[in-house]
NULUMNU-599054 format. One line per field, with one value per residue: x, y, z of N, C-alpha, C in turn; residue in one letter; residue number from 1. Coordinates in steps of 0.001 Angstrom, whole numbers, plus 500000, padded with zeros to 6 digits. Each point is the difference from the previous one (the first is absolute). Layout:
BEGIN
n_east c(X,...) .
n_north c(Y,...) .
n_up c(Z,...) .
ca_east c(X,...) .
ca_north c(Y,...) .
ca_up c(Z,...) .
c_east c(X,...) .
c_north c(Y,...) .
c_up c(Z,...) .
code c(A,...) .
pos c(NUM,...) .
***
This chain:
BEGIN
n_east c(470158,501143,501415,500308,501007,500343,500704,501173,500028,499185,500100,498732,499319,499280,498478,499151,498928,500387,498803,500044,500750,501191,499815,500776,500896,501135,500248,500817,500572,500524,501504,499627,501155,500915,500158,499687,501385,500687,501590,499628,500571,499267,500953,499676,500349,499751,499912,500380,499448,499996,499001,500151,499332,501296,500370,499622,501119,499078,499997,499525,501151,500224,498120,500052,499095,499281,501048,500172,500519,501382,499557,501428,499604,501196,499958,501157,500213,500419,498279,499786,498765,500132,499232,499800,499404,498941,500989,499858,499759,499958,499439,499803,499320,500464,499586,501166,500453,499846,499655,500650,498950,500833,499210,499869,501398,499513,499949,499725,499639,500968,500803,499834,498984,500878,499364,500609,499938,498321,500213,499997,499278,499712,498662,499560,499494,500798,499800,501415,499334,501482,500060,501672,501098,501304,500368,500162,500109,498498,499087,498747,499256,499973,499082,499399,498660,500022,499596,500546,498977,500696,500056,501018,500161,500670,499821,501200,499309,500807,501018,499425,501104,499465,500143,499253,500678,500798,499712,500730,499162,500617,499076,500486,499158,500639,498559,499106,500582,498828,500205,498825,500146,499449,499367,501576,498871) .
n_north c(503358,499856,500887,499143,499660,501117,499077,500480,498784,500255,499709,499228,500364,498861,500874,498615,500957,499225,499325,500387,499362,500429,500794,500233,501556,500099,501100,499336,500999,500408,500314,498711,498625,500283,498818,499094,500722,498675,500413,499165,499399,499291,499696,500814,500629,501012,500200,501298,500533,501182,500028,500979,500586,501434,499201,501703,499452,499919,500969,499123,500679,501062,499472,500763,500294,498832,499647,499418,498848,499454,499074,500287,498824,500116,498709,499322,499030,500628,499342,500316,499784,499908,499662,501526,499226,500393,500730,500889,501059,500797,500742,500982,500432,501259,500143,501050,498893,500157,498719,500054,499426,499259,498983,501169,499818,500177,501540,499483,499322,500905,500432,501313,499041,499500,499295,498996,498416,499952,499358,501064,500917,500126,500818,500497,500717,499897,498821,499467,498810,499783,498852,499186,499351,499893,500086,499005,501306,499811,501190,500501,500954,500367,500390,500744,500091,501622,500835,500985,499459,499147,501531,499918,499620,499059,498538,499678,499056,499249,499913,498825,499389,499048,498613,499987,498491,500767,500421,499026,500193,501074,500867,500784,501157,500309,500281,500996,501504,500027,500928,500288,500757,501533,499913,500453,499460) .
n_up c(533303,500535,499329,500814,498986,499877,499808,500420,500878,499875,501003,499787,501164,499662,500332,499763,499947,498762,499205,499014,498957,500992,499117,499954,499192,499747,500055,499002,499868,499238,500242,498544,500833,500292,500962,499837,500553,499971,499508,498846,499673,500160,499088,499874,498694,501224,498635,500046,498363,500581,498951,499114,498977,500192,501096,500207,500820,500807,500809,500619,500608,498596,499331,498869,500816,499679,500478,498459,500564,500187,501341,499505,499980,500365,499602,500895,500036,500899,500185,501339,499793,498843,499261,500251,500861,498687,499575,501090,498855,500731,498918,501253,499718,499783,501339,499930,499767,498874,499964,499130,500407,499907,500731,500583,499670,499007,501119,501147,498133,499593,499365,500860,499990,499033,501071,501031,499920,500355,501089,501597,499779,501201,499453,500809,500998,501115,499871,499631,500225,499449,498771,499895,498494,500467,498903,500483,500522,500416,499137,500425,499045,501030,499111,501143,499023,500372,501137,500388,500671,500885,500240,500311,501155,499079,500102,499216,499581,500172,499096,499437,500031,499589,500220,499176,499179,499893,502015,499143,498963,500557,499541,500468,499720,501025,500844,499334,500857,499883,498996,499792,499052,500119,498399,500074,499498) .
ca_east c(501430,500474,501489,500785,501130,500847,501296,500756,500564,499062,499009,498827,498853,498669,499301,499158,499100,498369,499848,500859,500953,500523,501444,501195,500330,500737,500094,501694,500321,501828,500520,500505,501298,500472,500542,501445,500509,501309,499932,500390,500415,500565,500722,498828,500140,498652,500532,498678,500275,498632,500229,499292,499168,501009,500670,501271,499549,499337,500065,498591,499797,499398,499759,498720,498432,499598,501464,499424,500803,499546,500624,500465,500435,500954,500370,500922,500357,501355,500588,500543,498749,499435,498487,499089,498528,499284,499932,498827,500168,499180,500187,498986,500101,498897,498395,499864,500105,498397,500074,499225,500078,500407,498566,498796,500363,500598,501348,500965,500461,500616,501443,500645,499548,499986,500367,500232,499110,499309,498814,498685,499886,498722,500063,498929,499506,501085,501443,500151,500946,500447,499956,500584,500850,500826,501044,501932,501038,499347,498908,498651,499670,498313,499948,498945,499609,499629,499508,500376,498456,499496,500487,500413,501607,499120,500855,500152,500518,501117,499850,500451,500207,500479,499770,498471,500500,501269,500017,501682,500122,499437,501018,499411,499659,499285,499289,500207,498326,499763,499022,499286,499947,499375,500996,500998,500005) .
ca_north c(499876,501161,500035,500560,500300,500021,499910,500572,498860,499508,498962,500103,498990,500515,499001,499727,499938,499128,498632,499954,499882,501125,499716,500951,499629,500659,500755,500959,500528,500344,499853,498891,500016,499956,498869,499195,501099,499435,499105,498611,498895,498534,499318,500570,501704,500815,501735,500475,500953,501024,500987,500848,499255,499692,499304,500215,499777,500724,499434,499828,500912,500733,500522,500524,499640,499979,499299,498633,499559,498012,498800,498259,499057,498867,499078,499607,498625,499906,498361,499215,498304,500273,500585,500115,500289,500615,501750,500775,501413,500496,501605,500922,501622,501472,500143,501355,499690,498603,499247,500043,498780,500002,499655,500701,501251,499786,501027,499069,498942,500674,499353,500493,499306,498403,498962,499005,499066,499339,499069,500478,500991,500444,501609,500748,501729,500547,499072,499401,498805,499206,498392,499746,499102,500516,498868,499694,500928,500775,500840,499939,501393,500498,501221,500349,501547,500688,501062,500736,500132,500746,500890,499510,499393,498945,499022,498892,499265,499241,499841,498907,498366,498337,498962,499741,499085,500007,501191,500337,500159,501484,501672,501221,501402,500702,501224,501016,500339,500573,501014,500171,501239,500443,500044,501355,500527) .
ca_up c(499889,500303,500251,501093,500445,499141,500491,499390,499374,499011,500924,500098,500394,499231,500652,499124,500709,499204,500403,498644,499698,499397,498914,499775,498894,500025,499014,500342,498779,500296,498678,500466,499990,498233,499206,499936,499053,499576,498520,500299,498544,500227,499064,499000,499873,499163,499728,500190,499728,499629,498715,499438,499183,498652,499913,500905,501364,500299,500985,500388,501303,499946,499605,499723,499815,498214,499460,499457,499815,500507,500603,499645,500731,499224,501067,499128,500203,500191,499425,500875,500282,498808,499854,500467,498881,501018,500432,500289,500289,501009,500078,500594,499917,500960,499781,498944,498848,499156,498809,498816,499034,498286,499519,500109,498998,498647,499842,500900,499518,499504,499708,501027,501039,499816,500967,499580,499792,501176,500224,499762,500977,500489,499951,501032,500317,500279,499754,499168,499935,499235,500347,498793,500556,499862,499889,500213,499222,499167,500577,499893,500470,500039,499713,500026,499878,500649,499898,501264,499919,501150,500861,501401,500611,500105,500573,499016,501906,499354,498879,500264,498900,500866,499135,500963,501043,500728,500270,499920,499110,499631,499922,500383,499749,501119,499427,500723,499395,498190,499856,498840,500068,499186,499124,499851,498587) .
c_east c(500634,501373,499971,501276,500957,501697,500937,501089,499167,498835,498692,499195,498633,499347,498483,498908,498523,500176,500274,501312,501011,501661,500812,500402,501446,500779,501436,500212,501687,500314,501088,501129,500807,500429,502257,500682,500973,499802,500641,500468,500243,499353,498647,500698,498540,500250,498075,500426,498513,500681,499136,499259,500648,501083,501184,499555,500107,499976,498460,499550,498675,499672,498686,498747,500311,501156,499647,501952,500205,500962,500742,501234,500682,500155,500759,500597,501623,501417,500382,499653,499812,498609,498890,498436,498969,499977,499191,500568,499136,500168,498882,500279,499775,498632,499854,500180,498997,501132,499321,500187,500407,499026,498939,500314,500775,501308,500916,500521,500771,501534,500574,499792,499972,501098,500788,498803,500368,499139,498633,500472,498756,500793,499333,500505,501565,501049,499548,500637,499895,500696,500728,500510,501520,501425,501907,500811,499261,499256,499467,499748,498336,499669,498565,500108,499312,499587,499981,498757,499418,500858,500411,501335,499361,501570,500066,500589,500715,499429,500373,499691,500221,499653,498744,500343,501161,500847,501766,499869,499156,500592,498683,500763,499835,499292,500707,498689,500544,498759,499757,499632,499109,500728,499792,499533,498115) .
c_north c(501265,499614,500411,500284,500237,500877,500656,499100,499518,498985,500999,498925,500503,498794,500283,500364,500051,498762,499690,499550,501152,499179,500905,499936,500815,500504,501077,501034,500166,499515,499118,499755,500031,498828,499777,501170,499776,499073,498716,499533,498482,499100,500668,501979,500528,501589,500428,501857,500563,500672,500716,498663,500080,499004,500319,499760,501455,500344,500275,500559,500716,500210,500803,499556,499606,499644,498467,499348,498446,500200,498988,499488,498767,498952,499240,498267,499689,498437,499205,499090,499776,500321,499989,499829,500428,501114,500658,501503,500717,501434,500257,501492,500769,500428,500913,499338,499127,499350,500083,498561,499414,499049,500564,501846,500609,500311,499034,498965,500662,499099,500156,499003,498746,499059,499099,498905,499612,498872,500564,501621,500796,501532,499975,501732,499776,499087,498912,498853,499317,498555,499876,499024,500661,498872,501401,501239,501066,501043,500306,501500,500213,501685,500593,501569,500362,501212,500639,500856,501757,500585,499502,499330,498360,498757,499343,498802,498930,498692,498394,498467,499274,498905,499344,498953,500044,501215,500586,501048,501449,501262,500756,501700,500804,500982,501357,501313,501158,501642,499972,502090,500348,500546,501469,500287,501198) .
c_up c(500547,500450,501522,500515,498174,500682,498781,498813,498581,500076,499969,500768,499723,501139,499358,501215,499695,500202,498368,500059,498972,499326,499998,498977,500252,498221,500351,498744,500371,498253,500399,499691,498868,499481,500052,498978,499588,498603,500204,498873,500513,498948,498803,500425,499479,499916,500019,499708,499207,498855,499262,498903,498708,500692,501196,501667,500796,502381,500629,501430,500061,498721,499212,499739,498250,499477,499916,500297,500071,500272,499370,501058,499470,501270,498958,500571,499870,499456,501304,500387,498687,499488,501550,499666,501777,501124,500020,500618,500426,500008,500465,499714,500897,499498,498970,498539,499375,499136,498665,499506,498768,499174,499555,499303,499008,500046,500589,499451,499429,499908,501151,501100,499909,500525,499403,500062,501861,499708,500261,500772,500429,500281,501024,499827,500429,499443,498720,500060,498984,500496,499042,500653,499239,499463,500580,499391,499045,500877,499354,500326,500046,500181,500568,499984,501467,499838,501323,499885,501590,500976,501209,500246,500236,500479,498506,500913,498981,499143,500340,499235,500896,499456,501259,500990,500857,500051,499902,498956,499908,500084,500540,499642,501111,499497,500595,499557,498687,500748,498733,500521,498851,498732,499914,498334,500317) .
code c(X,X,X,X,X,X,X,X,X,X,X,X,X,X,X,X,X,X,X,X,X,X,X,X,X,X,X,X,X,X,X,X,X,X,X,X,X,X,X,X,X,X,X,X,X,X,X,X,X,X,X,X,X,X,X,X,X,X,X,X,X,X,X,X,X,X,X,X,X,X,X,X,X,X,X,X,X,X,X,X,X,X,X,X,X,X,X,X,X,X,X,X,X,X,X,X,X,X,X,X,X,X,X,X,X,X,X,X,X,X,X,X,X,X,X,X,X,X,X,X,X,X,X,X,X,X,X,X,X,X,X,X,X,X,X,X,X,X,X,X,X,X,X,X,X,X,X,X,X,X,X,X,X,X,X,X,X,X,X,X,X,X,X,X,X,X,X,X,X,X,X,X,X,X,X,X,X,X,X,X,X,X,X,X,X) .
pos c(1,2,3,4,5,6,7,8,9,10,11,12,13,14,15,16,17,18,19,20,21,22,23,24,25,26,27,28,29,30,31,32,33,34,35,36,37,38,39,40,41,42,43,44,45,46,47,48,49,50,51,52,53,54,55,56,57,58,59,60,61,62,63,64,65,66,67,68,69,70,71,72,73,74,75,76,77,78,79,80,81,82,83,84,85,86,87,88,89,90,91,92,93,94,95,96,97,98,99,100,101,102,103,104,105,106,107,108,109,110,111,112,113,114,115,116,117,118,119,120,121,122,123,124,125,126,127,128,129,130,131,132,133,134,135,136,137,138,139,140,141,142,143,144,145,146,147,148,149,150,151,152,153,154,155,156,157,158,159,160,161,162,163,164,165,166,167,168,169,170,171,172,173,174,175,176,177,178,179,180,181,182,183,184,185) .
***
């Protein structure tokens, strides 16, 4: 095998000079886009406020390595179709931040952290989706614990609701980026 031509454009020609079969693999690194950065309300309001663990809100620009806080998230049913069912919230995090599971930890079942009623929600490592149904003039608050885990300038990439069957029906959070810093203590 051997490259004979690498071009400035990004073009590569490769010519095979075995009697084997050669594969290519290509491999990119970069830091990826940030995503849709505009807010939305159509016919569904989604508030989206970071707070301390006594309750006070808090701003998430910047902050200290080992700072425990949550995510709550109000979505609200303005009443204009009447009952929504089958909503689907879609919080992703920064890589700098962990979830603390509220399944899997005593501290995280705390008063400070109690939701409203879902149908279902899947935890994974960076995000959290939640599944409800929503009646006419009402809202629904979802509360996730955190932890500003890892040093760095990271992407909270936007925050987002919609009604699984019918794309009239959603709000969006534009993201933006967050530092996690070393704690000043």
């Amino acid at each position: 095998m051997g490259i004979t031509k690498l071009s400035k454009n990004g073009k590569i020609k490769i010519t095979n000079n075995g009697n084997n079969i050669l594969y290519a693999r290509i491999i990119s690194e970069g830091i990826p886009v940030t995503g849709d950065n505009t807010a939305a309300q159509n016919k569904l309001n989604l508030k989206v406020d970071y707070k301390s663990l006594s309750g006070a809100k808090i701003d998430v620009k910047k902050l200290d390595q080992g700072t425990n806080f949550i995510a709550e998230v109000c979505v609200t049913n303005p009443g204009m179709s009447g009952t929504y069912k089958q909503l689907a919230l879609s919080q992703i995090f920064p890589s700098g931040w962990e979830i603390i599971n509220s399944r899997m930890s005593e501290y995280a079942q705390t008063s400070t952290v109690t939701t409203s009623d879902f149908t279902y929600q899947d935890i994974r490592d960076d995000r959290v989706y939640t599944y409800f149904d929503l009646i006419a003039n009402k809202s629904k608050t979802y509360k996730i614990m955190l932890t500003a885990s890892y040093i760095g300038k990271f992407y909270l990439p936007t925050q987002y609701c919609e009604a699984m069957y019918d794309n009239t029906i959603n709000a969006r959070i534009p993201g933006n980026w967050v530092e996690v810093v070393a704690s000043s203590d």
